[in-house]
MOPAC internal coordinates of N, CA, C and O (Angstrom, degrees):
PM7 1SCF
backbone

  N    0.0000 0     0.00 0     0.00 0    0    0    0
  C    1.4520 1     0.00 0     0.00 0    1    0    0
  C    1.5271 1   111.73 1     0.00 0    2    1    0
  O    1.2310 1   119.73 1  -174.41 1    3    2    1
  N    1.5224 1   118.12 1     5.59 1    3    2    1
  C    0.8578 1   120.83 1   172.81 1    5    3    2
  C    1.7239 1   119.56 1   -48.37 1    6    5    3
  O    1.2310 1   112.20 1   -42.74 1    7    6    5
  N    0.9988 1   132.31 1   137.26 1    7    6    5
  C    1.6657 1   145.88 1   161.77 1    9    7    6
  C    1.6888 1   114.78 1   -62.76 1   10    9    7
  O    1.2310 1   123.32 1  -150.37 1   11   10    9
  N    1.5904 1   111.23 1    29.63 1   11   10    9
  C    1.3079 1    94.64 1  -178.37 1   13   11   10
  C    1.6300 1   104.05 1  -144.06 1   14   13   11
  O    1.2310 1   114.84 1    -9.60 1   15   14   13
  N    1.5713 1   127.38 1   170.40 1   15   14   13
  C    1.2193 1    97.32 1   166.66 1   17   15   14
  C    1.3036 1   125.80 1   -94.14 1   18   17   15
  O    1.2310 1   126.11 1     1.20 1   19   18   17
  N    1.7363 1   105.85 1  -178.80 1   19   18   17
  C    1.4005 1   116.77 1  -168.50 1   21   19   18
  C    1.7246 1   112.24 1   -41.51 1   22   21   19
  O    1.2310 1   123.94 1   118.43 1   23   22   21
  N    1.1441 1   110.04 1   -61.57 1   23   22   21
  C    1.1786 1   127.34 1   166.32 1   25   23   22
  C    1.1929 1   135.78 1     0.71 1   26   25   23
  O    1.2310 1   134.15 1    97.58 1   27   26   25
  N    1.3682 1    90.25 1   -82.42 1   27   26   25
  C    1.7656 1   105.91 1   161.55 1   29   27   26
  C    1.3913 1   140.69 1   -57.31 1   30   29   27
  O    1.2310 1   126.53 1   163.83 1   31   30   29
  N    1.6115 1   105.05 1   -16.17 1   31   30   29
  C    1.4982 1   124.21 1   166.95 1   33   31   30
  C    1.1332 1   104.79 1   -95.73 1   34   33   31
  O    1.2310 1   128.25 1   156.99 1   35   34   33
  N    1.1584 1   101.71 1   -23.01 1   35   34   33
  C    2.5248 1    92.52 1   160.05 1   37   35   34
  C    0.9532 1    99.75 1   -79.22 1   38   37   35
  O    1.2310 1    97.25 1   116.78 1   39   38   37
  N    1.3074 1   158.03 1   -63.22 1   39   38   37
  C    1.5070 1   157.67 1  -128.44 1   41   39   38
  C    1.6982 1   103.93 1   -90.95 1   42   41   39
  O    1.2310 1   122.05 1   157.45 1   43   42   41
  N    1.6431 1   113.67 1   -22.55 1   43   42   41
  C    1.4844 1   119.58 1   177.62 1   45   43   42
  C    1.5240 1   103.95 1   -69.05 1   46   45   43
  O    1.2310 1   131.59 1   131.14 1   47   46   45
  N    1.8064 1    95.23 1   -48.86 1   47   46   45
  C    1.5227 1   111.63 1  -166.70 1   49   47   46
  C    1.3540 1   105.56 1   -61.47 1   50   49   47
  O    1.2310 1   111.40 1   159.63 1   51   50   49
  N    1.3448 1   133.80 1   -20.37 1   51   50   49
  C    1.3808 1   140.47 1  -173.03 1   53   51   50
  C    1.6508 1   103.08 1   -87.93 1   54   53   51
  O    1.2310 1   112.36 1   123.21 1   55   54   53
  N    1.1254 1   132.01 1   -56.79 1   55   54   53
  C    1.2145 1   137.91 1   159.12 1   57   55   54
  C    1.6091 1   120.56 1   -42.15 1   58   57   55
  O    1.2310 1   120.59 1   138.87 1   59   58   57
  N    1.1595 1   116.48 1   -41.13 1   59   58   57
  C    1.7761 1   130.83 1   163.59 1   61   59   58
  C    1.1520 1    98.34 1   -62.38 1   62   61   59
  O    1.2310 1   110.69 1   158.27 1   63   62   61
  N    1.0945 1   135.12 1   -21.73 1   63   62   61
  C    1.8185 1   134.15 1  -165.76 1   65   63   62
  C    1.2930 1    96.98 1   -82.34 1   66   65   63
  O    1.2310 1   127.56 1   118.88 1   67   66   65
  N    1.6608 1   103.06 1   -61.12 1   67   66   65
  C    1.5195 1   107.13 1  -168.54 1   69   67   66
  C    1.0811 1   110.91 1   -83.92 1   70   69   67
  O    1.2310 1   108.75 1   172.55 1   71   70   69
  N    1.0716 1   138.66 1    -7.45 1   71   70   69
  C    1.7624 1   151.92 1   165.76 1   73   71   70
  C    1.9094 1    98.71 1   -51.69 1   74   73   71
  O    1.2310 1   128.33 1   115.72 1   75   74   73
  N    1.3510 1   101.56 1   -64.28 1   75   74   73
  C    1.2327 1   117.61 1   177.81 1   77   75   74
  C    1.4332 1   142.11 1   -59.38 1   78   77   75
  O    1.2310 1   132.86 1   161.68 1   79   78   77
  N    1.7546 1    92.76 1   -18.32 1   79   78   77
  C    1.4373 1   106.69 1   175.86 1   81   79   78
  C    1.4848 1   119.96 1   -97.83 1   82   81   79
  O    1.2310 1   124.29 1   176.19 1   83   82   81
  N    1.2380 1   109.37 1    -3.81 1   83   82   81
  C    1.6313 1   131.51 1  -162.39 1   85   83   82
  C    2.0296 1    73.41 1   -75.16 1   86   85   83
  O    1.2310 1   116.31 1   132.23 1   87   86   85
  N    1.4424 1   124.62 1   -47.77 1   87   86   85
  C    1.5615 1   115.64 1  -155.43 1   89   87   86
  C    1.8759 1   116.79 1  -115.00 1   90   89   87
  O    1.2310 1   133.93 1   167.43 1   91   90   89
  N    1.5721 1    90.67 1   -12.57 1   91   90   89
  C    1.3626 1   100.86 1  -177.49 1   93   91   90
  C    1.3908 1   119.37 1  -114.06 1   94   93   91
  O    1.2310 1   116.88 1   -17.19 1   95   94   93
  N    1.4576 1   123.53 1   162.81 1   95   94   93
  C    1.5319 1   100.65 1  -177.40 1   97   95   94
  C    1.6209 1   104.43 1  -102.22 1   98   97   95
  O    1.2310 1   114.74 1    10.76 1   99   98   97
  N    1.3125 1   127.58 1  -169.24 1   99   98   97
  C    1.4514 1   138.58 1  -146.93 1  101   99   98
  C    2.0160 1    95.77 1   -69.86 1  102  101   99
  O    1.2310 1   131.85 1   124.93 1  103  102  101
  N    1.5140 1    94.72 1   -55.07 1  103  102  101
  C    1.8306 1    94.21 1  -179.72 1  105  103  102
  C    1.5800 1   122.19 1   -95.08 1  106  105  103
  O    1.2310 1   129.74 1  -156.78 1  107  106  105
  N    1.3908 1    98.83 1    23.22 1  107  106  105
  C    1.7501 1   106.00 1   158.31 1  109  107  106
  C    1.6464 1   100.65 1   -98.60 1  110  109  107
  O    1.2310 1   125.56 1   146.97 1  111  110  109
  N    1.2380 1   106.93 1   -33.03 1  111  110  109
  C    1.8895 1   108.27 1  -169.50 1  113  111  110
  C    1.4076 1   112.20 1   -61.54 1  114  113  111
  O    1.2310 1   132.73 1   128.50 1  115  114  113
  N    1.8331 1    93.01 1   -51.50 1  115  114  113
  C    1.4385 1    97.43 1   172.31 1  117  115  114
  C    1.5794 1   131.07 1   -76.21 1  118  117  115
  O    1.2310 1   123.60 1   155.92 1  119  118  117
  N    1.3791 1   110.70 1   -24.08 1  119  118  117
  C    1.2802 1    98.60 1   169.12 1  121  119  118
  C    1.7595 1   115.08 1   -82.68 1  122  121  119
  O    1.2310 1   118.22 1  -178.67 1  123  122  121
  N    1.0809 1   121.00 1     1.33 1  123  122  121
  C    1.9752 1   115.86 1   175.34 1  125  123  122
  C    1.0605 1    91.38 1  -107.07 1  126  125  123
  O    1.2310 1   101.36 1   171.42 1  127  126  125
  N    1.6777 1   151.55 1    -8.58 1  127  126  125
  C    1.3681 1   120.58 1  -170.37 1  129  127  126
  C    1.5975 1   108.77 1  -114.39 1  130  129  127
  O    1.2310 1   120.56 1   141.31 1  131  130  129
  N    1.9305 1   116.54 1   -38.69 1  131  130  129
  C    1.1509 1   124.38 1  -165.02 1  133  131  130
  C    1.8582 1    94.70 1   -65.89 1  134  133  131
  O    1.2310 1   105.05 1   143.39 1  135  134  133
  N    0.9395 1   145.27 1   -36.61 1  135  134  133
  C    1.7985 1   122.90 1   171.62 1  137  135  134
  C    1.5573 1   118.79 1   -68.67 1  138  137  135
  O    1.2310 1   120.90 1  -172.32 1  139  138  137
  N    1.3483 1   115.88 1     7.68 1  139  138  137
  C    1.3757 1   103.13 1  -160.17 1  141  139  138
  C    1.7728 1    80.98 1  -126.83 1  142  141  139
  O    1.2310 1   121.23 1   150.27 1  143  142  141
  N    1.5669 1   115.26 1   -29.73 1  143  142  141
  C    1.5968 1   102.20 1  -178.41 1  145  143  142
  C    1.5380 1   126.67 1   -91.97 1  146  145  143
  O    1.2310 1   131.19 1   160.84 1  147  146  145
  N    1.6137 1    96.00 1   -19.16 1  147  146  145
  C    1.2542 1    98.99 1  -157.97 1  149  147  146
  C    2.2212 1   101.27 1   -82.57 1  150  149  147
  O    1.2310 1   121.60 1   145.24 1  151  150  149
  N    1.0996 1   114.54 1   -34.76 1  151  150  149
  C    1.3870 1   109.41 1   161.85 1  153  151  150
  C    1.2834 1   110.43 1   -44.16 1  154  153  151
  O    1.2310 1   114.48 1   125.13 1  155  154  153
  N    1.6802 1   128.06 1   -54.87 1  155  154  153
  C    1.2868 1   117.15 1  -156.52 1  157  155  154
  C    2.0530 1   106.40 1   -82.46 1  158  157  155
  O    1.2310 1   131.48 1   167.82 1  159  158  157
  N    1.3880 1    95.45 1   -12.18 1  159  158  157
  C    1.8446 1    95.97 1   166.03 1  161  159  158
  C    1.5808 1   103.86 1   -82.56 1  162  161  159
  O    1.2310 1   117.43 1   135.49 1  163  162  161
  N    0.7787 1   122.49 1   -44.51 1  163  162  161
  C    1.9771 1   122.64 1   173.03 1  165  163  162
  C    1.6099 1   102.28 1   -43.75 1  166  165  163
  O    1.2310 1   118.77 1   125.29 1  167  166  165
  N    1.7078 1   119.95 1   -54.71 1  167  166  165
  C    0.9787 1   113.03 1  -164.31 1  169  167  166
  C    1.7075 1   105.68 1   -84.13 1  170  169  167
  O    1.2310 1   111.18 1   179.17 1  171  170  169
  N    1.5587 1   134.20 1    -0.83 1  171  170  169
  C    0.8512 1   116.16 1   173.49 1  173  171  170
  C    1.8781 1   111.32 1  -117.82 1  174  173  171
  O    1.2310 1   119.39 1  -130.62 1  175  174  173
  N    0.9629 1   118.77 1    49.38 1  175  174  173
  C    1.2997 1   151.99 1  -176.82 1  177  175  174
  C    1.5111 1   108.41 1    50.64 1  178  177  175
  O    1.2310 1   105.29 1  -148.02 1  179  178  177
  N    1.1626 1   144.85 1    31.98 1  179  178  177
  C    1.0304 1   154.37 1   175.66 1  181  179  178
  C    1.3032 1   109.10 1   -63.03 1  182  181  179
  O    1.2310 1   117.74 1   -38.30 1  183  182  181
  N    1.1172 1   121.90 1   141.70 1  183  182  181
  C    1.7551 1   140.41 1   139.62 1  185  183  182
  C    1.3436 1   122.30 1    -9.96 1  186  185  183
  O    1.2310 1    88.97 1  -176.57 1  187  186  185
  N    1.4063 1   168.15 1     3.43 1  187  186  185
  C    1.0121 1   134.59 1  -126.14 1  189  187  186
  C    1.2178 1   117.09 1   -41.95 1  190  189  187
  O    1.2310 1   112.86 1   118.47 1  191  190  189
  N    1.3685 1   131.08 1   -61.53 1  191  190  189
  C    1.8831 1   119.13 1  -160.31 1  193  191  190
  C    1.6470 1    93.73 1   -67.38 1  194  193  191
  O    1.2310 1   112.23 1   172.77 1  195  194  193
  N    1.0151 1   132.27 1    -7.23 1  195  194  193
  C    2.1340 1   123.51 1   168.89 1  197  195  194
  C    1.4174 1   102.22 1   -69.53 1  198  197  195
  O    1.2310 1   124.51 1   122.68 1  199  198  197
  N    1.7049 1   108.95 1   -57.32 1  199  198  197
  C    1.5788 1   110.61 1   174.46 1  201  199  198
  C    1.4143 1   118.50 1   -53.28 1  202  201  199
  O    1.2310 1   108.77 1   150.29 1  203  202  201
  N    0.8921 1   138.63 1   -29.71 1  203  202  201
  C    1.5858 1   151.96 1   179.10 1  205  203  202
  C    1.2613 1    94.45 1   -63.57 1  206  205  203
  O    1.2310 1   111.79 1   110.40 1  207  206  205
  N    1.1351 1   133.08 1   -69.60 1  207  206  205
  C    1.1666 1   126.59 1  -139.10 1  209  207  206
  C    1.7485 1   100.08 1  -102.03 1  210  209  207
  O    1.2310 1   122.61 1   157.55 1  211  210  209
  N    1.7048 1   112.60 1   -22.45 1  211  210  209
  C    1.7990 1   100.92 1   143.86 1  213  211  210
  C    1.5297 1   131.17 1   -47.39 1  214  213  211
  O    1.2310 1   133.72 1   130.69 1  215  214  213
  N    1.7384 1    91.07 1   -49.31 1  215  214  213
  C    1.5363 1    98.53 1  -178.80 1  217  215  214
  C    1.3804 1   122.76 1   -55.32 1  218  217  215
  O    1.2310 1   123.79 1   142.17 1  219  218  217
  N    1.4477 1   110.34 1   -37.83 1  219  218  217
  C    1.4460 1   122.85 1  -179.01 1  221  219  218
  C    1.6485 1   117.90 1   -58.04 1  222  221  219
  O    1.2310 1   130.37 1   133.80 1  223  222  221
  N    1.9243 1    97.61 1   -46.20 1  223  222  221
  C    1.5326 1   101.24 1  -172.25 1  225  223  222
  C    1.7320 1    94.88 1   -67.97 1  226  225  223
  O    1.2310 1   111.21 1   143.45 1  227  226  225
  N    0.8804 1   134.15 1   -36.55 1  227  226  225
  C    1.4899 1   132.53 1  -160.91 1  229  227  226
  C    1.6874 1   114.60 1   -85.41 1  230  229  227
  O    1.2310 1   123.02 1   165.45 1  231  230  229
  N    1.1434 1   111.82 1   -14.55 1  231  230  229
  C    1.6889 1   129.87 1   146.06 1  233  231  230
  C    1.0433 1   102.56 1   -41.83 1  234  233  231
  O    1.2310 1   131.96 1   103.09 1  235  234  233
  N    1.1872 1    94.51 1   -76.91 1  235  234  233
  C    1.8528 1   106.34 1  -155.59 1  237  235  234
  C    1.5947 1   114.00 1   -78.39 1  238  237  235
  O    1.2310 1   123.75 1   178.74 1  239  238  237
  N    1.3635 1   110.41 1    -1.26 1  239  238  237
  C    1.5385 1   117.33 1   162.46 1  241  239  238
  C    1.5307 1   106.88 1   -88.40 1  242  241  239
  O    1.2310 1   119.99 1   163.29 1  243  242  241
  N    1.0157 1   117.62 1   -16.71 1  243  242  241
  C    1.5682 1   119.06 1  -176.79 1  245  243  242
  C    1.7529 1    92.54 1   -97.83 1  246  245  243
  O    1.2310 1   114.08 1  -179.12 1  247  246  245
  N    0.9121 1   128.81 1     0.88 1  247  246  245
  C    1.4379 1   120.93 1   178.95 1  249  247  246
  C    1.5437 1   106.56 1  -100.38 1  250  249  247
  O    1.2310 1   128.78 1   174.94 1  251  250  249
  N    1.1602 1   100.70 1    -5.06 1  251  250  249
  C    1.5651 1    96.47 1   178.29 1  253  251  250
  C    1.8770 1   110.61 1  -130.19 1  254  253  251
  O    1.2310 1   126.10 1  -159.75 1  255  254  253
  N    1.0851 1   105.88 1    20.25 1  255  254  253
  C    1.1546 1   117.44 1   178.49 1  257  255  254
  C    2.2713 1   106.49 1   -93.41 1  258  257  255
  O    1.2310 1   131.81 1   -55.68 1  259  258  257
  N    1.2124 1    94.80 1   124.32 1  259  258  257
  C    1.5000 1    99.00 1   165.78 1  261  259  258
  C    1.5726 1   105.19 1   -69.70 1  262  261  259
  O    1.2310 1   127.60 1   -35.17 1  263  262  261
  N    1.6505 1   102.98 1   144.83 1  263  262  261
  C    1.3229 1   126.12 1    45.80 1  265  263  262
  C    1.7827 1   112.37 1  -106.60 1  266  265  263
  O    1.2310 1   129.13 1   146.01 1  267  266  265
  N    1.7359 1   100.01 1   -33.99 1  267  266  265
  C    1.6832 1   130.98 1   176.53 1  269  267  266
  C    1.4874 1   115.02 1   -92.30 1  270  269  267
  O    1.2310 1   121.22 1  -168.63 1  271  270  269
  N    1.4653 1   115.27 1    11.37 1  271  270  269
  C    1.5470 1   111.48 1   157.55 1  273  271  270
  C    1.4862 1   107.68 1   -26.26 1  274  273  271
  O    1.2310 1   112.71 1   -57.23 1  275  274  273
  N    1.0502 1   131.36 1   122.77 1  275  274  273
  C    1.1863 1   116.64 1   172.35 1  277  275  274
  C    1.7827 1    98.25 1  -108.63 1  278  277  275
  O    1.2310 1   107.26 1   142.92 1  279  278  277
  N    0.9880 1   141.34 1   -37.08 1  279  278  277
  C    1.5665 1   126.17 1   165.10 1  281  279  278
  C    1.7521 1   115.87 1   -43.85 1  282  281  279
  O    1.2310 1   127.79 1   162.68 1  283  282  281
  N    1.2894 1   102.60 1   -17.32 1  283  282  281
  C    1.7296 1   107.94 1  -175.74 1  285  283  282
  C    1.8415 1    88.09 1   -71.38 1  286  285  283
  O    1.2310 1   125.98 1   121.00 1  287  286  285
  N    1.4687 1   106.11 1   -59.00 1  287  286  285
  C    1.8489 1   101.55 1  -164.99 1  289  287  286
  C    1.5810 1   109.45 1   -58.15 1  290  289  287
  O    1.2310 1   118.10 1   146.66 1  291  290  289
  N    1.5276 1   121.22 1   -33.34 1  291  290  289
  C    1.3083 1   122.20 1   174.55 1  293  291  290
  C    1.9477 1    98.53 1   -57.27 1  294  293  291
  O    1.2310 1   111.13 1   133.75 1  295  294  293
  N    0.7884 1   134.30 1   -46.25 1  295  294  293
  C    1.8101 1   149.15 1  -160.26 1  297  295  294
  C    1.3818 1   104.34 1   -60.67 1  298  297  295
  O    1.2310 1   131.43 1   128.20 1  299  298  297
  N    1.5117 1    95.54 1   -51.80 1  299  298  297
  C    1.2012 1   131.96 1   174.53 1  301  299  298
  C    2.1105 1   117.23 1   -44.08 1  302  301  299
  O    1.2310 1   139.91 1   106.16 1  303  302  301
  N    1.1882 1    78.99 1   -73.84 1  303  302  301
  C    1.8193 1    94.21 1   174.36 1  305  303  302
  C    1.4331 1   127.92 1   -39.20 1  306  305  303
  O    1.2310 1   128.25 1   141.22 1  307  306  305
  N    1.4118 1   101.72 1   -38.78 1  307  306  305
  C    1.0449 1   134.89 1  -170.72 1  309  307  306
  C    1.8591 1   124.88 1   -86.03 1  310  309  307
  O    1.2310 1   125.93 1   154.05 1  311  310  309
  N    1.6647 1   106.21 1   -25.95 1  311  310  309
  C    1.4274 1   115.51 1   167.79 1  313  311  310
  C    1.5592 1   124.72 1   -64.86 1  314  313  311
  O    1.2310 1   107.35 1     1.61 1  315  314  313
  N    0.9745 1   141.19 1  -178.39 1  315  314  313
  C    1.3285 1   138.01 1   161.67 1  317  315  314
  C    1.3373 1   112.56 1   -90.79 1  318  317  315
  O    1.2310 1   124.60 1   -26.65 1  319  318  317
  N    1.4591 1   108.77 1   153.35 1  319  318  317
  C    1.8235 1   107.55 1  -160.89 1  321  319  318
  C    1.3941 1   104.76 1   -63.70 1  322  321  319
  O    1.2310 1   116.09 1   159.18 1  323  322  321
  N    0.9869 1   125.04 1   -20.82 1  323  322  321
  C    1.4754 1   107.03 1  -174.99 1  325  323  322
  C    1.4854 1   131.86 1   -77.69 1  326  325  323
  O    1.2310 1   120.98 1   175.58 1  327  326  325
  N    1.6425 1   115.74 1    -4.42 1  327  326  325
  C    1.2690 1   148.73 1   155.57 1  329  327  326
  C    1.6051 1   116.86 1   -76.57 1  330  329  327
  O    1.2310 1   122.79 1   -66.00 1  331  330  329
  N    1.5407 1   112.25 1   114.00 1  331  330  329
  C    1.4678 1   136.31 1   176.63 1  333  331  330
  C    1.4114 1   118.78 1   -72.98 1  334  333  331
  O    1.2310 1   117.68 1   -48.37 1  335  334  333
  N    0.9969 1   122.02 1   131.63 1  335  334  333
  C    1.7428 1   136.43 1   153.81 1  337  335  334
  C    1.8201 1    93.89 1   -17.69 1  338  337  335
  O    1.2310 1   113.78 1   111.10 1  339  338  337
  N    1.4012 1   129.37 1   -68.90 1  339  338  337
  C    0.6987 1   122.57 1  -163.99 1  341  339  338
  C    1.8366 1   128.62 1   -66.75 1  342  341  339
  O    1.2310 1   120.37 1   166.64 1  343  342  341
  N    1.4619 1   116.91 1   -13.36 1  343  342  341
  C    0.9850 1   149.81 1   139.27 1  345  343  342
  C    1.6289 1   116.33 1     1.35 1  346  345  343
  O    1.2310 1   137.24 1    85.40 1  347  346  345
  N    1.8556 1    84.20 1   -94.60 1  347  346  345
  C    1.2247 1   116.89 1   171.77 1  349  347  346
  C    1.9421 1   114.80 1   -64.72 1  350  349  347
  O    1.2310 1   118.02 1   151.34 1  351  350  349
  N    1.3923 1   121.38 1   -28.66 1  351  350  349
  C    1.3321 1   101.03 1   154.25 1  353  351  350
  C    1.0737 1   137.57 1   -80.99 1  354  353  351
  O    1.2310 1   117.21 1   179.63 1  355  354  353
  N    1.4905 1   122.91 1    -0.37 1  355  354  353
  C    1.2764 1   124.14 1   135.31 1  357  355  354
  C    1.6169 1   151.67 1   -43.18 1  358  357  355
  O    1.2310 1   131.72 1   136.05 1  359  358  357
  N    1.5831 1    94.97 1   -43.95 1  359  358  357
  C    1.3409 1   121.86 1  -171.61 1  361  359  358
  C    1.5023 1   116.93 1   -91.22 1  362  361  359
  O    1.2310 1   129.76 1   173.79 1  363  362  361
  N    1.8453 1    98.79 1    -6.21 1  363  362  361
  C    1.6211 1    99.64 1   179.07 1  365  363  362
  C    1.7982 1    96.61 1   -99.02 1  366  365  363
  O    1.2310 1   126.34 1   177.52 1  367  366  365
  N    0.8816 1   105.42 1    -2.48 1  367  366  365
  C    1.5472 1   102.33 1   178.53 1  369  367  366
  C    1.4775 1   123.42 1   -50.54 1  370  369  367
  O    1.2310 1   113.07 1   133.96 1  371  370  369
  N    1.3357 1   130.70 1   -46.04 1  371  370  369
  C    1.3610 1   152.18 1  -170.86 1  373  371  370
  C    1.5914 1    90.02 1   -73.38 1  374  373  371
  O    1.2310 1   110.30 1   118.16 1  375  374  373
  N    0.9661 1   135.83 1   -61.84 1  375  374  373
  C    1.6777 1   144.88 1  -164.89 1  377  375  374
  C    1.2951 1    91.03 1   -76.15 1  378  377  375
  O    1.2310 1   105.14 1   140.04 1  379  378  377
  N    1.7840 1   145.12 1   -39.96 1  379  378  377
  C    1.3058 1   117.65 1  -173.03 1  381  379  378
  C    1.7142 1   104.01 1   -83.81 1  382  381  379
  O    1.2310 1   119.43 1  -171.38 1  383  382  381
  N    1.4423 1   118.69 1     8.62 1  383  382  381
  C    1.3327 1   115.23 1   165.06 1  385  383  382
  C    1.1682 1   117.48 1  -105.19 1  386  385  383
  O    1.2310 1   111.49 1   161.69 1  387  386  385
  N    1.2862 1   133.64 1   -18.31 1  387  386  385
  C    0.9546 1   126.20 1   161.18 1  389  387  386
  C    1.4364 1   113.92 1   -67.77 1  390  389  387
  O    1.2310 1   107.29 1   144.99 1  391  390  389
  N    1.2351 1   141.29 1   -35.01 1  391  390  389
  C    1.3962 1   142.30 1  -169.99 1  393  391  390
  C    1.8651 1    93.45 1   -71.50 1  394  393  391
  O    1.2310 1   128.49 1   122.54 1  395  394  393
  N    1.3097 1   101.26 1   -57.46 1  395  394  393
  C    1.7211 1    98.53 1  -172.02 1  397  395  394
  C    1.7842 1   122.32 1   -65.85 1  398  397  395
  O    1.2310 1   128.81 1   168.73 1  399  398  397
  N    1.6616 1   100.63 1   -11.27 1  399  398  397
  C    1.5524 1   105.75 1   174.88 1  401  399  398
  C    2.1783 1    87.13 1   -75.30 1  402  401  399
  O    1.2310 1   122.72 1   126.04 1  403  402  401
  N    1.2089 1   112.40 1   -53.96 1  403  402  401
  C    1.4595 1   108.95 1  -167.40 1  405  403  402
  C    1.3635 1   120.47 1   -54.43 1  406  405  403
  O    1.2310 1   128.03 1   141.54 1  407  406  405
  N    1.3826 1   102.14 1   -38.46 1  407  406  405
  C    1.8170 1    96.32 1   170.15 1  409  407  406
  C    1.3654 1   117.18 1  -100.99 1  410  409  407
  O    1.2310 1   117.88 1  -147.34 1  411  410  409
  N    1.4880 1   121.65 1    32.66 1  411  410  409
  C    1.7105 1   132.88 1   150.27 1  413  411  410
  C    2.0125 1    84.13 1   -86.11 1  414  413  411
  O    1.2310 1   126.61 1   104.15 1  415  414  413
  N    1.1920 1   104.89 1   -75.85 1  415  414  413
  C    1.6593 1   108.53 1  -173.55 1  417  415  414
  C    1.2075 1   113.01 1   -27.11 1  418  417  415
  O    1.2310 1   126.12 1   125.93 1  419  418  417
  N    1.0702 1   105.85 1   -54.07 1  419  418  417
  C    2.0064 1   102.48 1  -169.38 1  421  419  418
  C    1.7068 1   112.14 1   -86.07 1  422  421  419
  O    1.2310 1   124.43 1   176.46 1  423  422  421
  N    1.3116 1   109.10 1    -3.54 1  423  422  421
  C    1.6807 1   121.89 1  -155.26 1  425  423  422
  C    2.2963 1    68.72 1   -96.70 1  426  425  423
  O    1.2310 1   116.49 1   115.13 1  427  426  425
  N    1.1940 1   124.27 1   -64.87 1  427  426  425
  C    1.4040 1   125.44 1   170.80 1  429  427  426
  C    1.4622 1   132.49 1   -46.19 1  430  429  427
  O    1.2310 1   134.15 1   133.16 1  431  430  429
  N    0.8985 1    90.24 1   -46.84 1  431  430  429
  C    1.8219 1   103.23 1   174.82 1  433  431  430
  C    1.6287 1   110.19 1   -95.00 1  434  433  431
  O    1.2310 1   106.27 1  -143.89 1  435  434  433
  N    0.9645 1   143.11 1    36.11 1  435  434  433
  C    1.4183 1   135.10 1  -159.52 1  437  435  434
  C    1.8237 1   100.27 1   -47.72 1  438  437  435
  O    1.2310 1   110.80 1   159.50 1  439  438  437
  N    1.3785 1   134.90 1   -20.50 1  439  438  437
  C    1.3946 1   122.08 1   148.65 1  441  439  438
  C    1.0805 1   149.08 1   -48.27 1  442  441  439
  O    1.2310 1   116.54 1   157.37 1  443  442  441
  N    1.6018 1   124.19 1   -22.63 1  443  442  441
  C    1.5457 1   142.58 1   163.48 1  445  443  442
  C    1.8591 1    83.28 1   -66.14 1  446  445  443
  O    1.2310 1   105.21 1   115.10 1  447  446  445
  N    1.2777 1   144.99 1   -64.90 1  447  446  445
  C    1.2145 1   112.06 1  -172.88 1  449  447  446
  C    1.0186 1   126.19 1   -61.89 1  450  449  447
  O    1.2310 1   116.78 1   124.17 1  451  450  449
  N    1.4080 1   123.73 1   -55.83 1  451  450  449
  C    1.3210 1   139.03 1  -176.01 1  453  451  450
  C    1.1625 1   136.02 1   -49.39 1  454  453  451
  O    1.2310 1   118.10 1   168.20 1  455  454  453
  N    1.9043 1   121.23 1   -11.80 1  455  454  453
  C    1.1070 1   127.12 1  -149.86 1  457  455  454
  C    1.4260 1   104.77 1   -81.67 1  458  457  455
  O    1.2310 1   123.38 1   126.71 1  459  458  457
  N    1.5955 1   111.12 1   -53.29 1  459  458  457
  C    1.5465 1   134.25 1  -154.60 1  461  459  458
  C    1.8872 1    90.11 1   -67.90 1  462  461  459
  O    1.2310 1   124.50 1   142.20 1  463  462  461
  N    1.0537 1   108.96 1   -37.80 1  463  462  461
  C    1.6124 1    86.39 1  -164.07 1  465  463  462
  C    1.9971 1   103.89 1   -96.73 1  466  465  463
  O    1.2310 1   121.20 1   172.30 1  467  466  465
  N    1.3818 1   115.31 1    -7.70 1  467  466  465
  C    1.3249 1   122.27 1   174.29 1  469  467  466
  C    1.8960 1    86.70 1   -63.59 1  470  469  467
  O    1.2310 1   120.16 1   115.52 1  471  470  469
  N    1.0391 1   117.30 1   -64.48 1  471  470  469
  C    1.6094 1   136.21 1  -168.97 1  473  471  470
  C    1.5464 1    93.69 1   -37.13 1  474  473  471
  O    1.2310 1   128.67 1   104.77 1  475  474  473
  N    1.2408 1   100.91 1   -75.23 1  475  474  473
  C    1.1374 1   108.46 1  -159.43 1  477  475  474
  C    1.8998 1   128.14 1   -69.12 1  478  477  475
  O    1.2310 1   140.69 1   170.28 1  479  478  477
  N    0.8069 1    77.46 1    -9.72 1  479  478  477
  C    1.7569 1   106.77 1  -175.98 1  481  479  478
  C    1.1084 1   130.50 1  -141.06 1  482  481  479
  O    1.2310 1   104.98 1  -137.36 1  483  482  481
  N    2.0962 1   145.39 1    42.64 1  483  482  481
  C    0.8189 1   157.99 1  -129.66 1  485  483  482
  C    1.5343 1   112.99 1   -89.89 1  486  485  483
  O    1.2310 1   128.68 1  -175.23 1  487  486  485
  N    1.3317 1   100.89 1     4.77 1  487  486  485
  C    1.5663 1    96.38 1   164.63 1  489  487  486
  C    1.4745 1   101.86 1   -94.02 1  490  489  487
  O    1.2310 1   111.62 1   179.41 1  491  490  489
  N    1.1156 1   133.39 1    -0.59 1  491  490  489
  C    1.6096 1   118.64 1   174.50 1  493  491  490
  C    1.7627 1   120.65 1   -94.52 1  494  493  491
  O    1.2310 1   119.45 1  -161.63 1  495  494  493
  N    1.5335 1   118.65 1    18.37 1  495  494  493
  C    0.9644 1   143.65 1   146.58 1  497  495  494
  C    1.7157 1   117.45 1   -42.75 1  498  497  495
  O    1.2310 1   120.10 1   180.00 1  499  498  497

């Protein structure tokens, strides 16, 4: 009954994602958020398997987000010592834009997701 559009209560929920991933890891996010969001995308006519697969990209953008990226410390482990923490939060920069140009794209087109499994599976129409 909110006074606003759909939109903007996705775009919060997307921000709550990454809010959340800055401290939590990928299956704490999803298990405290997917019962509490996915009713309120049902109730605002949303997609579920489109939302899924927003929710998912925006996980995994919060998994690489400093300060608790934790794929950064795996990245990390793995460099030669003479390469800094700070380094690697540099170098994830380009990839956390590319992920956030893809879920503007698919957040617009909700058909680039939807197509392959409408196709492929026509009872989910």
């Amino acid at each position: 009954s909110l006074e606003t559009s759909r939109w903007v209560v996705l775009g919060t929920m997307v921000l709550v994602l990454i809010f959340l991933g800055l401290f939590l890891d990928e299956i704490g996010t999803i298990l405290l958020c997917v019962p509490v969001f996915l009713p309120i995308v049902k109730a605002l006519g949303f997609d579920p398997l489109w939302f899924g697969v927003l929710f998912m990209i925006t996980a995994q953008m919060a998994y690489i987000t400093p300060p608790f990226g934790y794929t950064l410390f795996y990245l990390k482990g793995v460099l030669p010592p003479g390469l800094g923490i700070g380094q690697v939060y540099r170098g994830i920069v380009p990839f956390f834009l590319i992920q956030l140009g893809v879920l503007v794209l698919f957040a617009l087109f909700p058909g680039l997701v939807t197509w392959l499994p409408e196709t492929l599976l026509p009872s989910l129409k």
